[in-house]
C-alpha positions in Angstrom: -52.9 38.2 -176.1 -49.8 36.2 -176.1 -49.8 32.5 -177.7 -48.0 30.0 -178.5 -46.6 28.4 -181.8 -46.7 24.5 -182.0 -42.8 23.3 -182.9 -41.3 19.9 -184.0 -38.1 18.8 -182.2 -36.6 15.9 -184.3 -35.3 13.0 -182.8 -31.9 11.9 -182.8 -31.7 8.2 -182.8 -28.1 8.3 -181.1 -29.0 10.7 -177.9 -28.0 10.1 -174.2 -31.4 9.5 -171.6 -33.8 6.7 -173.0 -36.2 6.8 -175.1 -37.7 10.2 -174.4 -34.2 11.8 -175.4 -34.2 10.2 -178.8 -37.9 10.2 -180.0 -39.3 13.3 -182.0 -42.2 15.4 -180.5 -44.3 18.7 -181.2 -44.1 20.9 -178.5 -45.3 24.1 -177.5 -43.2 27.9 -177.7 -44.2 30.9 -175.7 -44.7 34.2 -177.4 -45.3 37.3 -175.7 -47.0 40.2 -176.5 -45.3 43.1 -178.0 -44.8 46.0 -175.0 -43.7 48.9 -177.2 -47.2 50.7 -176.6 -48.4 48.7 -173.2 -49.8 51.1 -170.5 -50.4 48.8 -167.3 -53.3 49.4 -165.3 -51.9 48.8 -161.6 -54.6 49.1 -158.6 -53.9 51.9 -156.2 -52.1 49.8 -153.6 -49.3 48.6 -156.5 -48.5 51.9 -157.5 -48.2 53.5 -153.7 -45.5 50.6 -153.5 -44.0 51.8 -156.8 -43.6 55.4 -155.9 -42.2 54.6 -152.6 -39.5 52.4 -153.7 -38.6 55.2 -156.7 -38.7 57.6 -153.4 -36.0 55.0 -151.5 -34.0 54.4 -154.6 -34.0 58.6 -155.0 -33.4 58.9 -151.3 -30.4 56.3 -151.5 -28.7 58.7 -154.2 -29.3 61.6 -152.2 -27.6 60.3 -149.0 -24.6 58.0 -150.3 -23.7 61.0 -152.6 -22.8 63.4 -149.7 -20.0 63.1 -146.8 -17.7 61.6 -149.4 -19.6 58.0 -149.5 -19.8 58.2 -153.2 -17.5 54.6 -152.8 -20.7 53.3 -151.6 -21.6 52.8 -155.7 -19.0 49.6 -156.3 -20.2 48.3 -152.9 -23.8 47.9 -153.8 -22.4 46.9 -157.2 -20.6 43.9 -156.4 -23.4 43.0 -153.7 -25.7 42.8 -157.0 -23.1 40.8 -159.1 -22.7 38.0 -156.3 -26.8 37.8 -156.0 -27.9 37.9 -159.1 -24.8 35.5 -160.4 -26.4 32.8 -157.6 -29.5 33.2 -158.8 -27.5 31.4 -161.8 -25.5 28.5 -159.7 -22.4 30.4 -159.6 -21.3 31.5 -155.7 -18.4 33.3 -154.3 -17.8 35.3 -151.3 -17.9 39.3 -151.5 -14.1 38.9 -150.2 -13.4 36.3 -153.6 -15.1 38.2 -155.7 -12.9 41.6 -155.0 -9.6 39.4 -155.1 -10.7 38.7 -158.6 -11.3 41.9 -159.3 -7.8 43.1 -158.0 -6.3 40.8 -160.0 -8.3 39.4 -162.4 -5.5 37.1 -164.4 -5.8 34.9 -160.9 -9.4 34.8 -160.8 -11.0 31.4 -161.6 -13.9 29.7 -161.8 -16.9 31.4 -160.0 -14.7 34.4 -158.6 -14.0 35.0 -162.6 -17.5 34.4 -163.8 -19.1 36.7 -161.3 -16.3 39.3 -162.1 -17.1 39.7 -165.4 -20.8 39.8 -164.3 -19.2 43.2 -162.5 -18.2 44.3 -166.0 -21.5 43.3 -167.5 -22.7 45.9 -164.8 -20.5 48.6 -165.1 -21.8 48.7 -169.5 -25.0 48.4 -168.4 -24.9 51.6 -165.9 -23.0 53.2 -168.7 -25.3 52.6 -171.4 -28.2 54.0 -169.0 -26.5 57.1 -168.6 -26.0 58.0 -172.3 -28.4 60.5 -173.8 -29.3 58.1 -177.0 -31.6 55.8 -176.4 -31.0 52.1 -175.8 -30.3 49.7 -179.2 -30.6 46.1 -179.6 -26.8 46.1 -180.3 -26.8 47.9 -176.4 -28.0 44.6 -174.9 -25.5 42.0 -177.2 -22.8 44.5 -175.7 -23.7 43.7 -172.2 -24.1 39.9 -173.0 -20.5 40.4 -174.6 -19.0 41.8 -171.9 -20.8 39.0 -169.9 -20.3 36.2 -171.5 -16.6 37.2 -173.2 -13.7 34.0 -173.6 -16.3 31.6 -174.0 -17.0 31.0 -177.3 -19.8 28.7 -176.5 -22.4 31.4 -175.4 -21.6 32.8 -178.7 -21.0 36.5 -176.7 -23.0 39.5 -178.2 -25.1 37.2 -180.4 -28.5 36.5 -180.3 -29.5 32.5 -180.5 -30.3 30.8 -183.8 -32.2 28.1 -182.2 -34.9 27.3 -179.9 -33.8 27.5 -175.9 -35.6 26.6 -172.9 -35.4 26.2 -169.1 -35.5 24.1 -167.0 -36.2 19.9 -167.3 -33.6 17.1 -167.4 -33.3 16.2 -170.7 -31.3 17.5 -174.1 -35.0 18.7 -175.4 -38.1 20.4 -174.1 -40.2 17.4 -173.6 -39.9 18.4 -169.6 -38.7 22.0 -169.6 -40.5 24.4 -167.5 -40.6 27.3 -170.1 -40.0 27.0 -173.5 -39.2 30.8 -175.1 -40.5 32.4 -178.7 -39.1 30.7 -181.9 -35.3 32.0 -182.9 -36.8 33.9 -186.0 -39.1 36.0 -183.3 -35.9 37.2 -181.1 -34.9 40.3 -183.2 -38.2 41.8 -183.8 -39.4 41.1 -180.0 -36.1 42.7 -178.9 -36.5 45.5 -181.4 -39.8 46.1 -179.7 -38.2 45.7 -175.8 -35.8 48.8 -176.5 -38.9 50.7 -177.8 -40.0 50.6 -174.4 -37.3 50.9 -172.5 -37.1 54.4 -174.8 -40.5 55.6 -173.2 -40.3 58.3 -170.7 -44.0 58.2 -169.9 -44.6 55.3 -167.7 -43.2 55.4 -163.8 -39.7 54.0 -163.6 -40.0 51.1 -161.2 -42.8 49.7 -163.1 -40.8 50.3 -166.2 -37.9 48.7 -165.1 -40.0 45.7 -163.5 -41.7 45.2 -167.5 -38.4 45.2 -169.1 -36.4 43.1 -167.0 -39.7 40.3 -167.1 -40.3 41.0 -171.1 -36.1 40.3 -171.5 -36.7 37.2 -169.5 -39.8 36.0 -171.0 -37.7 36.7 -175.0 -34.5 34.7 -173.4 -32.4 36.0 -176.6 -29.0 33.9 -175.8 -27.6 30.5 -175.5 -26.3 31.3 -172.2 -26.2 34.6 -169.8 -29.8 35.8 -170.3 -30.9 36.1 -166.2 -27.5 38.2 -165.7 -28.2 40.5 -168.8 -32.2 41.0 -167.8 -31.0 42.1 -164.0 -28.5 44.0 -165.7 -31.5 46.0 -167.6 -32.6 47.1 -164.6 -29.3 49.0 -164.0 -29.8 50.3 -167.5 -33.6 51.3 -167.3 -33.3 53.2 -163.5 -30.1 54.8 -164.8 -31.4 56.1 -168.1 -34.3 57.6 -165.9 -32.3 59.5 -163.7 -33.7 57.7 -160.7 -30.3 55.7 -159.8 -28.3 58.1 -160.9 -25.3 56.6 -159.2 -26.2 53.7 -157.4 -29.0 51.2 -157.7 -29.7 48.9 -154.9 -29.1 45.2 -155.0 -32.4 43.7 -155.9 -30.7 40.6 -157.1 -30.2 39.9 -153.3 -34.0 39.2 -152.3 -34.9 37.5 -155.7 -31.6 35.3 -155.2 -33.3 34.4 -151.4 -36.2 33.5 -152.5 -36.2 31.9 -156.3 -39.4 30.3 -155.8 -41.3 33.9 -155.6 -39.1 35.2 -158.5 -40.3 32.1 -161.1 -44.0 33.2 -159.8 -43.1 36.9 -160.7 -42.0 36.2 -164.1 -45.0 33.6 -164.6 -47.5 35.9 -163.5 -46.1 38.6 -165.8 -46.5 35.7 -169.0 -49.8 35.2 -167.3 -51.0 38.5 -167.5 -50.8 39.6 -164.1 -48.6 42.2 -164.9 -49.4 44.5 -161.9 -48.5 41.2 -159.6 -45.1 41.4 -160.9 -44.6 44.9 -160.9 -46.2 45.0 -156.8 -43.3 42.1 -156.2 -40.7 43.6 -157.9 -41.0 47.2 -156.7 -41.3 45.7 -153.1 -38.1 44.2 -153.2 -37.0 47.3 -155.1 -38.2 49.3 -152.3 -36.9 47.5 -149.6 -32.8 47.0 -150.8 -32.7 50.3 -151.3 -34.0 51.0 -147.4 -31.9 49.0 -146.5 -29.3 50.0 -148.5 -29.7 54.2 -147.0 -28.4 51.7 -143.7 -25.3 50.3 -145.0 -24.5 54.3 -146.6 -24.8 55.5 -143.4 -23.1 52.4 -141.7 -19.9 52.7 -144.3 -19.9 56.4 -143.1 -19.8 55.6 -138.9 -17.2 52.9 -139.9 -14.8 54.8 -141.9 -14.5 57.3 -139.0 -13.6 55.2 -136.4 -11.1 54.2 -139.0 -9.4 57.2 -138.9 -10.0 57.9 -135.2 -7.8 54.5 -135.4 -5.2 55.4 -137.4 -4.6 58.4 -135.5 -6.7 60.8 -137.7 -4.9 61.5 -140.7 -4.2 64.7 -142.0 -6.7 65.8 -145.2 -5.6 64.5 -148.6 -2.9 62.3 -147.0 -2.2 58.6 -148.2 -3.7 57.4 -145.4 -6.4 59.5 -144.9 -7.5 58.8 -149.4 -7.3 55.0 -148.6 -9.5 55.5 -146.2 -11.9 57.1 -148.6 -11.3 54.4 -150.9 -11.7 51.5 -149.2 -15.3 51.0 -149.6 -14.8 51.0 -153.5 -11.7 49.0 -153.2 -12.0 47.0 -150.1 -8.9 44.6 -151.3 -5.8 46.5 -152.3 -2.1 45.8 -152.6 0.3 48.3 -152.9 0.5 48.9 -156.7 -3.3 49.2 -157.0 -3.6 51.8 -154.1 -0.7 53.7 -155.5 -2.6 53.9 -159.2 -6.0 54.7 -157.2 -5.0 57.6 -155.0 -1.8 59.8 -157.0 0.8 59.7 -154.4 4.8 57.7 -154.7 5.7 54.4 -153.9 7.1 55.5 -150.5 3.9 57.0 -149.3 2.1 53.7 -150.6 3.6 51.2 -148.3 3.9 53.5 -145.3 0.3 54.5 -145.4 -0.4 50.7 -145.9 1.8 49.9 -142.9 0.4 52.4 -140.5 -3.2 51.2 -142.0 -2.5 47.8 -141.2 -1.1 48.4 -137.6 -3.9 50.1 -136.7 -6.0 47.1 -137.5 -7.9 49.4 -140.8 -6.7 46.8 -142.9 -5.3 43.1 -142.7 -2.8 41.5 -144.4 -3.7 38.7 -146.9 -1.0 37.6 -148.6 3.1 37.8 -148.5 5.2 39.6 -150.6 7.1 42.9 -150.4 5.4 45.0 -153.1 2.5 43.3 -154.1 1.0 42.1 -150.8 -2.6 42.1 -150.6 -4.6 43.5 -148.1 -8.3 43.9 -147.2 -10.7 45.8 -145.1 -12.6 42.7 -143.4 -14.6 44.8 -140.9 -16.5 46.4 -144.3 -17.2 42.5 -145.4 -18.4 42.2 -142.3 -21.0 45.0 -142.7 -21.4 43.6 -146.1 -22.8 40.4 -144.8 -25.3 41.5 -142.1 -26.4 43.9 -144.5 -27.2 41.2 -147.0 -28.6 39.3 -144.5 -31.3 42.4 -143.3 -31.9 42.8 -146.8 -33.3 39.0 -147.1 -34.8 39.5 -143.8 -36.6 36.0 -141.8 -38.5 34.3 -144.9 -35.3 33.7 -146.6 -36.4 30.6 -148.7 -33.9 27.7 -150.1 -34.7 26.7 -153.4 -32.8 26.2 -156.9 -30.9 28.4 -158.4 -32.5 29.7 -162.2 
């Protein structure tokens, strides 16, 4: 059964906040249980939901892999990285967010914190796809990559003291969780990558366990909700289930944080199968969603070339075309590097492109001019917004 440990937080005499900030207390740490050997028992009706969202997530490889859609991947990817970085406090447009990434020396403040939660991604789906199974020094990687420049979040290291969430003061006298002891992180993360090794358990579910357990450990000072949705990546991957794209759960959990804090407390509760019905719903029901937005991309990208007068095969205009879903803001020296073909044949293929309202200009400049395709952020948007569906619910970020 989990427990909890009884801690002493020492005063200091000189803190900010009253009296409550500078008097010393006992309070109360969470520890799970280990998870390395836990079967859940799920009723019928939690793993139907289970299967079919494994079935969506499969079906949404199948579909976007064919017909040249395999661009679809860094779509769905950057749809997760904006989500699950609000979830944190930290929003920026789909548009932003791939300026940063075009030219991330320019990026600031959100638009660079949510591009590197891209990069945080892309290890992640890397380490899932690797036949050796996942290490403890896997996860600091991701938080590296996550957190990396500030120095402060101590990137790729686990915390040597006690953390919490939530509450308004510079101590856990009001937090809403309080996490294991620092001493317990190793040896419950140790355990964590034990059963993320397990090939024996459904994937959903698995995925669903890891990402709460991750939560419920909350290893580092800062970054811990971006890493534990990055597991998820790194669990469906290593199962072959996603094996190239995983839907953007992050976008239903960021809608409604209110039924995500229930998840995970259910889960510390014991009500695992609660969290695993919730989770593989919203699972389920991105990636159905998603199997749209595939086929959408597709519909669009021909009237795209209907509009640009239907390029020949393997011309410059015809590959931006294919790329523009993975790289829907481009200037001239980052299509030429994507797609192989001279400067010349850049900036006329950009120039016919933009003429034939494919693309639209963003920025002056001869060589180095960005452009975007906004109709595809467009599509972005109502997608994310069919994903979240009515019961969108406003709440605060975790």
């Amino acid at each position: 059964m989990p427990r909890t440990v009884e801690r002493m937080w020492e005063g200091d005499p000189g803190a900010m906040g009253g009296r409550r900030a500078r008097t010393s207390f006992r309070y109360q740490a969470f520890v799970p249980d280990d998870i390395a050997a836990l079967s859940p028992v799920v009723p019928f009706e939690v793993a139907d939901v289970s299967a079919d969202a494994e079935a969506a997530i499969r079906a949404l490889n199948d579909r976007a892999s064919v017909g040249g859609l395999e661009a679809i991947g860094p779509l769905l990817l950057r749809s997760e990285a904006v989500a699950s970085s609000r979830i944190e406090g930290y929003d920026v447009s789909s548009l932003n967010l791939a300026r940063a990434l075009i030219d991330p020396r320019a990026a600031r403040g959100s638009a660079r914190t949510v591009a590197a939660n891209v990069s945080a991604m892309e290890e992640a789906i890397a380490i899932g796809d690797r036949t050796a199974p996942v290490t403890v020094d896997d996860l600091l990687a991701i938080h590296a990559v996550l957190m990396a420049g500030d120095e402060r979040a101590r990137p790729g290291r686990v915390r040597e003291e006690q953390n919490w969430i939530g509450g308004r003061l510079g101590n856990p006298s009001d937090a809403a969780f309080v996490p294991p002891p620092e001493d317990l992180v190793l040896p419950l993360l140790e355990d964590l990558v034990t059963f993320i090794a397990r090939d024996d358990l459904p994937a959903v579910p698995q995925a669903a366990v890891a990402h709460a357990q991750f939560e419920t450990i909350h290893p580092f000072i800062d970054g811990n909700g971006r890493v534990g949705r990055a597991l998820v990546h790194v669990v469906l991957q290593r199962r072959g289930v996603a094996a190239r794209f995983v839907p953007p759960v992050s976008i239903l959990l960021a809608a409604r944080p209110t039924a995500y804090v229930e998840g995970l407390t259910a889960f510390r509760e014991g009500r695992v199968a609660d969290w695993i019905g919730s989770f593989a719903s919203a699972a389920g029901h991105a990636a159905l969603m998603s199997i749209e937005l595939a086929d959408q991309v597709a519909v669009l990208q021909a009237a795209w070339r209907e509009r640009a007068g239907r390029p020949r095969a393997g011309s410059a205009a015809s590959k931006l075309i294919a790329l523009l879903p993975a790289l829907p803001v481009l200037s001239a020296p980052t299509a030429r590097a994507a797609i192989g073909v001279s400067q010349q044949q850049t900036l006329a293929a950009l120039k016919a492109l933009a003429e034939a309202g494919v693309i639209r200009q963003l920025s002056e400049g001869t060589y180095d001019r960005q452009y975007a395709a906004t109709e595809l952020f467009d599509l972005l948007g109502a997608y994310e917004e069919r994903v979240v569906g009515p019961a969108r619910s406003a709440g605060p970020a975790r």
